[in-house]
C-alpha positions as CSV (number, residue, x, y, z in Angstrom):
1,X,0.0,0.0,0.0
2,X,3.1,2.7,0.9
3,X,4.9,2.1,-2.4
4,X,1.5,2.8,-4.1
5,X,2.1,6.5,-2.6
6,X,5.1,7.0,-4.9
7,X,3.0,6.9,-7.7
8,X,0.5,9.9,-6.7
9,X,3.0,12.6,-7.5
10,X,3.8,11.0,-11.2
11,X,0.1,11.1,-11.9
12,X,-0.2,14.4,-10.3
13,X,2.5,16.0,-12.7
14,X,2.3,14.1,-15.7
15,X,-1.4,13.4,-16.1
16,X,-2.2,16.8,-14.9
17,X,-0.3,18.9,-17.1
18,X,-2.4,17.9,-21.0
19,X,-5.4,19.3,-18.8
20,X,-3.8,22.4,-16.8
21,X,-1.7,23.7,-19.9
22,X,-2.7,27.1,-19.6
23,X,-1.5,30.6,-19.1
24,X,-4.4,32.1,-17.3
25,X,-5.3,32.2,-14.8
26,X,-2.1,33.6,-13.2
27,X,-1.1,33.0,-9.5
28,X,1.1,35.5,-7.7
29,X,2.5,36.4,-11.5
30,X,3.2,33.1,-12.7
31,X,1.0,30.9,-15.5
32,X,-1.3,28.6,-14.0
33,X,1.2,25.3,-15.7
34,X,4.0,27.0,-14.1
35,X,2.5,27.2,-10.3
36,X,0.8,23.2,-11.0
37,X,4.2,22.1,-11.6
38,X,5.4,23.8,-8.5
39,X,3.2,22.6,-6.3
40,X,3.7,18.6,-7.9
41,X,7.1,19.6,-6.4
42,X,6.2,20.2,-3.0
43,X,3.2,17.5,-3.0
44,X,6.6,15.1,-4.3
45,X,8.2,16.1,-1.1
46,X,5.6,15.5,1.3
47,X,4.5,12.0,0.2
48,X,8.1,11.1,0.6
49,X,8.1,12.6,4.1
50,X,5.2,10.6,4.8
51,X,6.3,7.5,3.1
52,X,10.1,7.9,5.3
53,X,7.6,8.2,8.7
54,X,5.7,5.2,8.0
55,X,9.0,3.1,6.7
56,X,9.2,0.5,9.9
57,X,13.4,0.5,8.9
58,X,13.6,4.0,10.1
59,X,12.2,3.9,13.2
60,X,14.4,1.2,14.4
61,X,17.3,3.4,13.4
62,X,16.1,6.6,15.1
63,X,16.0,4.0,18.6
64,X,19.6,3.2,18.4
């Protein structure tokens, strides 16, 4: 079930872009395709987070 996490920020990028290819709207200044790849970024970084927490190998090294 945790490795199928991985997958959510592929889909998230890739599969979102063909529908999100726009300039407008514009957030803070930037084109809309511009800010969805950004936050694909971030949403990358917090699954791995997550994924790290809930890896039973890590918490047996954070004991030692």
């Amino acid at each position: 079930m945790r490795k199928w996490l991985l997958i959510c920020p592929f889909l998230f990028i890739l599969g979102g872009i063909p529908f999100f290819n726009q300039i407008e709207p514009t957030i803070f200044g930037l084109p809309f395709d511009l800010v969805w790849i950004t936050s694909g970024v971030i949403f990358s970084s917090l699954i791995l987070v997550i994924l790290y927490h809930l890896d039973p190998r890590n918490k047996k090294e954070e004991k030692s």
